[in-house]
PAKE-393013 format. One line per field, with one value per residue (C-alpha): x, y, z; residue in three letters. Coordinates in pm, 1 decimal, decimal comma, padded with zeros to 6 digits. Example, Ala and Ser with C-alpha at 12.3 -4.5 7.8 and 13.67 -1.06 7.14 Angstrom:
2
px	[01230,0:01367,0]
py	[-00450,0:-00106,0]
pz	[00780,0:00714,0]
aa	[ala:ser]
//
This chain:
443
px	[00482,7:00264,1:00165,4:00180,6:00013,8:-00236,1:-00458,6:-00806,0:-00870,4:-00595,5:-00344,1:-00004,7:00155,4:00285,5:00649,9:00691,3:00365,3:00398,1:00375,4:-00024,6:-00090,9:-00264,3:-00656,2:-00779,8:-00718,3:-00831,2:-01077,7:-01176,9:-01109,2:-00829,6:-00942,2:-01253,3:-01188,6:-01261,2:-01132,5:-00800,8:-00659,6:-00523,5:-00495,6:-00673,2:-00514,5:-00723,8:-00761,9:-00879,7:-00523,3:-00527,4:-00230,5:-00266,3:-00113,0:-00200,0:00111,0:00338,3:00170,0:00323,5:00277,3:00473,2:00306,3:00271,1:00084,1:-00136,1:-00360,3:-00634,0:-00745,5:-01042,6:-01200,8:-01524,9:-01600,0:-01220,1:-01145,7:-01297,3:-01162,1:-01009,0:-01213,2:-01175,4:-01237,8:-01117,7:-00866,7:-01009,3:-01128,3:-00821,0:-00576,8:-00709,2:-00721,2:-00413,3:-00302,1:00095,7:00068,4:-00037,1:00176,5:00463,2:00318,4:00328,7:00698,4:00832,1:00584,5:00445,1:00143,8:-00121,0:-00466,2:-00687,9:-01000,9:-01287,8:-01445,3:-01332,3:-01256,0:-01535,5:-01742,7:-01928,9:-01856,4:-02114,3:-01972,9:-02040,3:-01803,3:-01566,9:-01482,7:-01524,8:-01232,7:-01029,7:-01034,4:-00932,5:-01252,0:-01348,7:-01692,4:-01812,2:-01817,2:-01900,8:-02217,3:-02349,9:-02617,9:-02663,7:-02935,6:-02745,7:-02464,4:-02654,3:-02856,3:-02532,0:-02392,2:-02691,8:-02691,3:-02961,6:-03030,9:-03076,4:-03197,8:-03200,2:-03483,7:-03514,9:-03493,7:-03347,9:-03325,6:-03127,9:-03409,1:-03359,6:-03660,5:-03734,2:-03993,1:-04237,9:-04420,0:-04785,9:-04772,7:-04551,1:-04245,6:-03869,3:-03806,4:-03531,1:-03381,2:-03263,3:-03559,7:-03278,1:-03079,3:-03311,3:-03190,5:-03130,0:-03393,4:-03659,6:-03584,0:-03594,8:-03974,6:-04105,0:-03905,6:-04132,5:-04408,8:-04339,1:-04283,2:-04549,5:-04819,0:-04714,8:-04919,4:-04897,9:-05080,7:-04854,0:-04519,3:-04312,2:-04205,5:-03980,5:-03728,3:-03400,4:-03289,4:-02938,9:-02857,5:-02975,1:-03207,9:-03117,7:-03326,2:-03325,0:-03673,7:-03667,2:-03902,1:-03958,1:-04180,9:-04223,6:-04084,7:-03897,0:-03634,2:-03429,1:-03377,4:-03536,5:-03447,8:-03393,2:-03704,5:-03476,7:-03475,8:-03146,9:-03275,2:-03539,6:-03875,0:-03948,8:-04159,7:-03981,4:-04009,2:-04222,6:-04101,0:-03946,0:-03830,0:-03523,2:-03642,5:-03925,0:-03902,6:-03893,8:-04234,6:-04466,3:-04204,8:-04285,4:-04622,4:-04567,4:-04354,5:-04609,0:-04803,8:-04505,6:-04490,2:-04817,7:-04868,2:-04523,0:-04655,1:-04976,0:-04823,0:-04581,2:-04855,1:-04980,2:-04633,9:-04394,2:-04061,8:-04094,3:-04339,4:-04179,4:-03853,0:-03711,4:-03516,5:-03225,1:-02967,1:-03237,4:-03032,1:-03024,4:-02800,1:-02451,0:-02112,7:-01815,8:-01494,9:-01296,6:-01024,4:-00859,5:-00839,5:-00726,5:-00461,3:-00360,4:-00435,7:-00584,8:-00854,7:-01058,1:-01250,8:-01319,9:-01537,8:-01864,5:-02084,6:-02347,3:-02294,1:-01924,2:-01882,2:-02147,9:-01899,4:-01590,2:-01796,0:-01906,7:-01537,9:-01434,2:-01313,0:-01407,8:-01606,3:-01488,8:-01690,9:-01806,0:-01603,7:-01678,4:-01548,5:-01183,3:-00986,4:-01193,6:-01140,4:-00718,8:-00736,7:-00938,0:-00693,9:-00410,2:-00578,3:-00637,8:-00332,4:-00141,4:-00453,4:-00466,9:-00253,2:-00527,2:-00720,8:-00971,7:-01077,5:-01319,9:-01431,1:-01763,1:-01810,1:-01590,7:-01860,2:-02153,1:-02040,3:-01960,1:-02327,1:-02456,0:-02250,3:-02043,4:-01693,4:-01562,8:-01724,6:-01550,3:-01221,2:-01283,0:-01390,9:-01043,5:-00829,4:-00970,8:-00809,3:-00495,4:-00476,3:-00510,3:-00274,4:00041,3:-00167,7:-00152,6:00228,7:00293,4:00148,9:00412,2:00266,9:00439,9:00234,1:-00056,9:-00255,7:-00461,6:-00754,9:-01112,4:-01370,7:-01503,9:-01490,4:-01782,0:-01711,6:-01876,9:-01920,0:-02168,0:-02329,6:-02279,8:-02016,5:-01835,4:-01593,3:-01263,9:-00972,9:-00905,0:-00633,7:-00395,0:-00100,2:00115,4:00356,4:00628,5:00950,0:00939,9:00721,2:00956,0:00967,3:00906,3:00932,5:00579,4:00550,5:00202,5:-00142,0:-00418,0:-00514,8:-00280,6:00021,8:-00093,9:-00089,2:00295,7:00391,3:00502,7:00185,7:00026,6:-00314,5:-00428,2:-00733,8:-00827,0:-00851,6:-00453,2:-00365,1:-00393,3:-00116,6:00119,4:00014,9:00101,8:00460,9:00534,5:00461,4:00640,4:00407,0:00463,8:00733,3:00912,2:00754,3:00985,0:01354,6]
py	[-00774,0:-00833,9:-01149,8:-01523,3:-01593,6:-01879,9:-01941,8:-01898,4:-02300,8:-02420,5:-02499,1:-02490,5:-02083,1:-02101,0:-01950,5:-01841,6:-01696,0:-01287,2:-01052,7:-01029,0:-00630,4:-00624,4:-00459,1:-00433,7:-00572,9:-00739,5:-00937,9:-01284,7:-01620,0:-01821,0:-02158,5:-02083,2:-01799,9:-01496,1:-01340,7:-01359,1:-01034,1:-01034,2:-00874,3:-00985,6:-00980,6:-00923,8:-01293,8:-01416,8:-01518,3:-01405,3:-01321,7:-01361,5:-01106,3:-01278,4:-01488,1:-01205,9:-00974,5:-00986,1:-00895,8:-00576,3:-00275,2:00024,1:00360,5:00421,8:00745,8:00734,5:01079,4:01077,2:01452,4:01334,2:01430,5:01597,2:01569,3:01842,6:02004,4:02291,7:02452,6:02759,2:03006,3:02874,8:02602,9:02315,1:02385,1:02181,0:02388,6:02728,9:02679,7:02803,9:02461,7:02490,9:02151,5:01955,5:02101,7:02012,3:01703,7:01674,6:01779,5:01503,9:01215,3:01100,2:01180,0:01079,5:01054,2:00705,8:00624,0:00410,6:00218,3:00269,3:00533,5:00732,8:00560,1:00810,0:00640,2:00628,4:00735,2:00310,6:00233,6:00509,2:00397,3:00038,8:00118,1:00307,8:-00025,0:-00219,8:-00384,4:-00439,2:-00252,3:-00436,7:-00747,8:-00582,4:-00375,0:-00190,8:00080,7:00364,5:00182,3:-00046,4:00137,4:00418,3:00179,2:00048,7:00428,9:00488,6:00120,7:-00025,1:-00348,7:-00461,6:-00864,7:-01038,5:-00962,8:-00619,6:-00396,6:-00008,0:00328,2:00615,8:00903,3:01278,3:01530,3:01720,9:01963,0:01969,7:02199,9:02213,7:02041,0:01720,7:01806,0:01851,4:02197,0:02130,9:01727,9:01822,6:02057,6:02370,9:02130,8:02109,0:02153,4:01879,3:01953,1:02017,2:01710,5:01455,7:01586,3:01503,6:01160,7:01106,6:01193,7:00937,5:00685,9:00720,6:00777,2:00564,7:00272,0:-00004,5:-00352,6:-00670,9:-00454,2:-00255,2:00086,3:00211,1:00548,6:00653,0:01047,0:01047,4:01377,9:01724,9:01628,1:01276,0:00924,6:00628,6:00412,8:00072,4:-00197,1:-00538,4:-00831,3:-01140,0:-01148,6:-00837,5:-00743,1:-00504,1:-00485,5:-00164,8:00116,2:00465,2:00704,5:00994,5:01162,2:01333,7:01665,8:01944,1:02026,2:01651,2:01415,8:01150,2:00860,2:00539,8:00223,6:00073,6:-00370,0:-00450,6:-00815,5:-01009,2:-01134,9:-00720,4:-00727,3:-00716,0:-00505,7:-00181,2:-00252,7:-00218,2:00078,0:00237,9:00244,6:00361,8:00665,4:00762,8:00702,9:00915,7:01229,1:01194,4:01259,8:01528,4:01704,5:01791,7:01904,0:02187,7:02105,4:01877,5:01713,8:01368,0:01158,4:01048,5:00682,1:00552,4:00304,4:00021,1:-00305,9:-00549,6:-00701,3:-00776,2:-00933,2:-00827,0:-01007,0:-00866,5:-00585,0:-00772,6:-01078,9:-00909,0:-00659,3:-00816,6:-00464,5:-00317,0:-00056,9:00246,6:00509,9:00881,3:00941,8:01195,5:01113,7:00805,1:00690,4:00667,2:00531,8:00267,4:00161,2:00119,4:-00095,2:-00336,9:-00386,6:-00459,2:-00137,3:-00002,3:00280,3:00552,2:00778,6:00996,7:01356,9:01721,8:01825,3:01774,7:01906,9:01662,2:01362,6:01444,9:01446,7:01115,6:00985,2:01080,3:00967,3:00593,5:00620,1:00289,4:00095,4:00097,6:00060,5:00236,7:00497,5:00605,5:01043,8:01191,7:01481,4:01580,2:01901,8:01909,2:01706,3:01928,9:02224,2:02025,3:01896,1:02219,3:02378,3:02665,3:02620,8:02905,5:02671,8:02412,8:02583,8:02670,7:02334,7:02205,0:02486,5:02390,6:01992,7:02164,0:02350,9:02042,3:01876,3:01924,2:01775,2:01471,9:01459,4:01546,9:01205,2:01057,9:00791,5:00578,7:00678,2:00929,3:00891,8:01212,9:01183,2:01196,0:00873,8:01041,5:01349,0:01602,0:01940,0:02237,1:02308,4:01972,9:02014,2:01650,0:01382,4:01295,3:01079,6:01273,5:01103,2:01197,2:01371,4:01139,5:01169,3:00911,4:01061,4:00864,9:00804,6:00505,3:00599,4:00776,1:01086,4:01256,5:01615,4:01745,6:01991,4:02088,1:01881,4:01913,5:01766,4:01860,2:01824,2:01463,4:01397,6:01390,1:01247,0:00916,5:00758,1:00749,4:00686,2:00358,8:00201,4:00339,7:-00022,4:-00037,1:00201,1:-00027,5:-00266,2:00025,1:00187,8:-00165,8:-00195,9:00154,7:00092,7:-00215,0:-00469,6:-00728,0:-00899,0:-01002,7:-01226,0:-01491,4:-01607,6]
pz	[00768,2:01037,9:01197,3:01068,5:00763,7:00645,3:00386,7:00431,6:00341,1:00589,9:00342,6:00406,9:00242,4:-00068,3:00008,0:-00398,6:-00420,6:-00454,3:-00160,0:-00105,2:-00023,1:00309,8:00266,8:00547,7:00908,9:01199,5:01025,3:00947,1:01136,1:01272,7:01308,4:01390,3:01644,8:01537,2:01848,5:01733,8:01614,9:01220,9:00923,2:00635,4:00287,5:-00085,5:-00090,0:00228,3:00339,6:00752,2:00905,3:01253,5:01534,6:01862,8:01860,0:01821,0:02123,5:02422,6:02804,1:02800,3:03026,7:02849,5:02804,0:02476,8:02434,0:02136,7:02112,7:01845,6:01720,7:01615,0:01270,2:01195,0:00899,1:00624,1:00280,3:00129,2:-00101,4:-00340,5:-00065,9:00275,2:00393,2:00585,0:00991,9:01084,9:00878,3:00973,2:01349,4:01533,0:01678,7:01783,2:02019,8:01787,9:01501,8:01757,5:01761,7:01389,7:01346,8:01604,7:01481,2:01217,2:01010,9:00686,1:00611,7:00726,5:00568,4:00812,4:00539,1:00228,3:-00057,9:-00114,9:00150,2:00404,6:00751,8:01050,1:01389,5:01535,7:01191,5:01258,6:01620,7:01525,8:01279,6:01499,5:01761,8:01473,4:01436,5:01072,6:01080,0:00750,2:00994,9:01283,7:01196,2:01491,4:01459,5:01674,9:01855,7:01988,3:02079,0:02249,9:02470,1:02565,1:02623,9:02890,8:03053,6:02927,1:03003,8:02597,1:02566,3:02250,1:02067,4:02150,2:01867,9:01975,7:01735,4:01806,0:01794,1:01731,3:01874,9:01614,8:01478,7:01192,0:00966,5:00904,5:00627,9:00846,5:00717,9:00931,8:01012,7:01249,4:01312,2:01642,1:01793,4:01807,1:02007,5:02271,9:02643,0:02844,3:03122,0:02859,1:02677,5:02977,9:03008,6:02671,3:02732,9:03057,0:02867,6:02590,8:02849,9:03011,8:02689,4:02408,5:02425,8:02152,4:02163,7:02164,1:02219,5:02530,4:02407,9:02644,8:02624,3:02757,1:02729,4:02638,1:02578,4:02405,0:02135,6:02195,1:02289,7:02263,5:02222,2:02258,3:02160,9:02308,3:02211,0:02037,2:01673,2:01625,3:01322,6:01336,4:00937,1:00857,3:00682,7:00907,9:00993,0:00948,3:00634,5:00729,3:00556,3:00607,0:00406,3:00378,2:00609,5:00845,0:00638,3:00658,7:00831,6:00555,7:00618,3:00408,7:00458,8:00477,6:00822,9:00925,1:00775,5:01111,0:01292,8:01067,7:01089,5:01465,9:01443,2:01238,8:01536,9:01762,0:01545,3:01544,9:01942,1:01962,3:01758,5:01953,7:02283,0:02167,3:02009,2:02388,1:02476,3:02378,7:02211,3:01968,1:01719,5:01668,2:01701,9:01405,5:01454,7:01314,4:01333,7:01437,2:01588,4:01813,9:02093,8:01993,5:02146,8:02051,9:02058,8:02343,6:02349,0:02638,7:02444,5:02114,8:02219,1:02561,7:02676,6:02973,0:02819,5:02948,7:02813,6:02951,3:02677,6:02776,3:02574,6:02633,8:02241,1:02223,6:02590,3:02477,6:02131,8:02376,2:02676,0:02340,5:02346,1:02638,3:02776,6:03118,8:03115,1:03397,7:03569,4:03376,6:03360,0:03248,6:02950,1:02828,1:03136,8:03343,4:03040,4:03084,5:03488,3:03526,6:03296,9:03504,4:03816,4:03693,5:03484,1:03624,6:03635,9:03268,8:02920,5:02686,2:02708,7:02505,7:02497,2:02298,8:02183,7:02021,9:01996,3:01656,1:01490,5:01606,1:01463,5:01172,7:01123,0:01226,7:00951,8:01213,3:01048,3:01340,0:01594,4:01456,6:01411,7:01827,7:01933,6:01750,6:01910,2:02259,7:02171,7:02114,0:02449,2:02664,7:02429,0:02668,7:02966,7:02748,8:02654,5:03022,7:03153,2:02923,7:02728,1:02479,4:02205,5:02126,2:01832,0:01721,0:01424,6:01383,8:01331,8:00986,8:00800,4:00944,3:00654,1:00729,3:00334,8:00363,4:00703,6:00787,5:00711,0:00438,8:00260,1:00265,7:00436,7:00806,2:00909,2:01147,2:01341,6:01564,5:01804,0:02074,2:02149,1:01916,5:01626,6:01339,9:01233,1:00897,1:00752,0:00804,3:01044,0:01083,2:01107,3:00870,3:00572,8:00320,3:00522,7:00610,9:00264,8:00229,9:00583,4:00643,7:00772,1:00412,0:00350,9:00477,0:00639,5:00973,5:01107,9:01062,2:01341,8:01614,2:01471,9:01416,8:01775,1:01904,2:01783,2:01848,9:02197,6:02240,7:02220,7:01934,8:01867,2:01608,6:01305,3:01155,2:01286,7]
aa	[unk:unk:unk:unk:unk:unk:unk:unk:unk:unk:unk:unk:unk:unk:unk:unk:unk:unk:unk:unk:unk:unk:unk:unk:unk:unk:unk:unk:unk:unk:unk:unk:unk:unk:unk:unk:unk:unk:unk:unk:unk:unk:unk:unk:unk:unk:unk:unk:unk:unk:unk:unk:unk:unk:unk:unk:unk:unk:unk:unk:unk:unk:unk:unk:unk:unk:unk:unk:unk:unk:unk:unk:unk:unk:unk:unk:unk:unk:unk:unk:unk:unk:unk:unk:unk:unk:unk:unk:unk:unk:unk:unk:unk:unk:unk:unk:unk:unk:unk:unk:unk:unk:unk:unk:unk:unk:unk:unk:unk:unk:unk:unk:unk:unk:unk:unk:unk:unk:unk:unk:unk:unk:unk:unk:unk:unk:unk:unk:unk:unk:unk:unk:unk:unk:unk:unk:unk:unk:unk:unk:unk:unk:unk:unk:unk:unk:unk:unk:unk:unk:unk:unk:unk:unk:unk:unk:unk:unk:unk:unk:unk:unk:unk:unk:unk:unk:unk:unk:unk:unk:unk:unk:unk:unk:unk:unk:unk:unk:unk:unk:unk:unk:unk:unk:unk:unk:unk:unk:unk:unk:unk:unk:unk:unk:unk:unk:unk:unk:unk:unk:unk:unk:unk:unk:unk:unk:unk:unk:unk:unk:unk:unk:unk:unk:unk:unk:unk:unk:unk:unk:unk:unk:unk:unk:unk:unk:unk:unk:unk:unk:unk:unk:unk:unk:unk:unk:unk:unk:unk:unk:unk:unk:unk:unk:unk:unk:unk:unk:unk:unk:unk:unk:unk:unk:unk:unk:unk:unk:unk:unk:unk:unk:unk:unk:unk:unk:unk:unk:unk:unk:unk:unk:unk:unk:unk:unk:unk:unk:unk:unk:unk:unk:unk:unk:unk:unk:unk:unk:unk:unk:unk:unk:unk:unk:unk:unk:unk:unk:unk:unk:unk:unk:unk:unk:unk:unk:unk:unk:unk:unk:unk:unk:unk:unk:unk:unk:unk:unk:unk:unk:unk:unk:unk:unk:unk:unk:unk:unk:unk:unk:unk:unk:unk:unk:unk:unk:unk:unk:unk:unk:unk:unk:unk:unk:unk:unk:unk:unk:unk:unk:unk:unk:unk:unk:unk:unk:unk:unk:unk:unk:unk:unk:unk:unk:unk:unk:unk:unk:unk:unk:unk:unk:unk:unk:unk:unk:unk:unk:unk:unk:unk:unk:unk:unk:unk:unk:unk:unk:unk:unk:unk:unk:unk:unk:unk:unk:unk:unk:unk:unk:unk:unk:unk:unk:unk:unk:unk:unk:unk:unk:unk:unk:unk:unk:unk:unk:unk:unk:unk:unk:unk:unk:unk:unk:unk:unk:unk:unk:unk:unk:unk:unk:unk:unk:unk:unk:unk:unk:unk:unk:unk:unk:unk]
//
């Protein structure tokens, strides 16, 4: 048992009442502060973890797959279990493993909830949509009141429906000029449209005036051979915002129908600025993230964590880490291109993109941290083009975390180890004690 417990009204614990089975973690209030790490029980009963942390130094390694986790079907095993991955099989056999799930059985989880999860945030009270986080991810200066959308280029049929959400994954070079051109012809009365290429088919827009919501529902249809959808308010007070964004749509096909490319952007994820409790303050821990990609360093900076220079690929994500290795206790390493071949349907693209994790694996061990944790922040299947529900395939390895009898990693085998199948958010407590740093609850 973790942490000190309290009812949610302040009254004294009930010493006879049953053992309460923990739901989910880090969540709710102490007092008032809802900075203080926990772990929330079916009730509302919060059993605080601050108290127990302590100031120990030590070495923790989150390395998230994006998209990971997939499923055996009648015809092939899962990406994970038919890629030849000895290092992290090894890993397997001398740690612990089991399957996490972000949000909830049968819940398909967003990449800002995955992470969020991961962190041991509880992303049902921290909502964050890809706006947000990816004008975070490219340093934009995002005020209250702003409202920002994740937008894909994409192109359309004669008829104005998606051909292709991502424009063929358009090149980098090609897509920084159709974001000039947006910037500098879409024009709309009363509001500042402004745009930020983050990367491929990628962009943010942003839009800034007086009485913005952020409440409505996505542009993207997330399929082909329909039209982007209609700005949509899921309240009242978004009411004048679509009506603007409307016009931001229109003024956006307008100028992309002079250019070659693309035909529109279709947003998603609309938000505004956010805080976020700190990592610092929750964990006592000294965070960083190598992370590449603008999206997923802009999750971690909401948190707290440093962001590092940003490196090339995964053997320049494992060297940066080594080189700022006693500066920090966490570290954060990501790695994306398992979930693009998982959207984009290329199960031997994904099977490569999980191989090339395993090679660098031993770079990792050799830094010797206390504890590695390997999983994905959702399920990305090949068989569904996109993500999913199924559990994620997880594994904790150190010289402190246990070992069981499994002795490879994928999803199957995770089903019998140790770990279980628990909430993503509870990681971080287990990652905590296995590297030393909470002590003991109760005399």
């Amino acid at each position: 048992m973790l942490g000190h417990v309290r009812p949610s009204n302040g009254a004294p614990e009930d010493r006879r009442a049953p053992a309460r089975r923990l739901i989910r973690t880090f969540t709710g209030a102490v007092n008032g502060n809802d900075c203080l790490t926990g772990m929330t029980a079916a009730d509302g009963t919060h059993m605080e973890l601050t108290s127990l942390l302590n100031d120990s130094t030590c070495h923790i390694v989150l390395v998230v797959m994006d998209g990971l986790g997939g499923f055996a079907d009648a015809q092939f095993d899962s990406e994970l279990e038919q890629a030849a991955t000895p290092n992290l099989d090894r890993l397997a056999a001398e740690g612990i493993v089991g399957l996490t799930l972000p949000t909830g059985p049968g819940i398909t989880a967003g990449s800002g909830p995955g992470h969020l999860a991961l962190f041991g945030y509880d992303p049902t009270e921290y909502e964050l949509g890809r706006g947000v986080l990816s004008a975070t991810g490219v340093e934009f200066d995002l005020r209250p009141g702003d409202i920002a959308a994740r937008g894909n280029l994409c192109t359309l049929d004669a008829d104005g429906n998606v051909t292709d959400r991502r424009a063929g994954r358009i090149a980098d070079d090609k897509a920084q000029t159709l974001t000039d051109a947006l910037n500098a012809g879409v024009k709309v009365d009363g509001v500042e449209v402004m745009f930020r290429h983050i990367s491929s088919h990628r962009v943010l827009a942003v839009v800034r005036g007086e009485g913005l919501d952020h409440r409505i529902a996505d542009l993207d249809p997330q399929r082909t051979g329909v039209p982007p959808r209609d700005p949509v308010p899921r309240h009242p007070a978004a009411e004048h915002t679509a009506d603007v964004l409307r016009e931001v749509d229109a003024a956006i096909r307008d100028v992309l129908a002079g250019q070659d490319g693309a035909d529109a952007l279709l947003l998603r994820g609309f938000d505004t600025h956010h805080e976020l409790p700190s990592f610092a303050e929750r964990y006592r821990l000294r965070a960083a993230t190598v992370a590449i990609y603008p999206m997923y360093r802009g999750v971690a900076k909401l948190c707290g964590m440093d962001t590092l220079p940003k490196p090339s690929g995964l053997d320049g994500q494992i060297a940066l880490m080594g080189e700022r290795w006693d500066d920090y206790d966490y570290f954060f390493l990501h790695h994306k291109k398992t979930d693009e071949a998982g959207h984009d349907g290329k199960r031997d693209e994904k099977v490569a993109a999980i191989e090339a994790m395993d090679a660098v694996i031993p770079d990792i061990v050799a830094l010797a941290p206390d504890v590695i944790a390997v999983t994905g922040d959702h399920s990305s299947p090949t068989q569904l083009s996109g993500h999913s529900w199924h559990p994620v395939p997880t594994l904790l390895w150190g010289p402190h975390v246990g070992r069981d009898n499994v002795t490879s990693f994928g999803e199957r085998a995770c089903a019998t180890g140790l770990l279980g199948q628990r909430p993503t958010q509870e990681l971080m407590p287990i990652m905590l004690a296995s590297a030393g740093k909470l002590e003991k609850y109760g005399a």
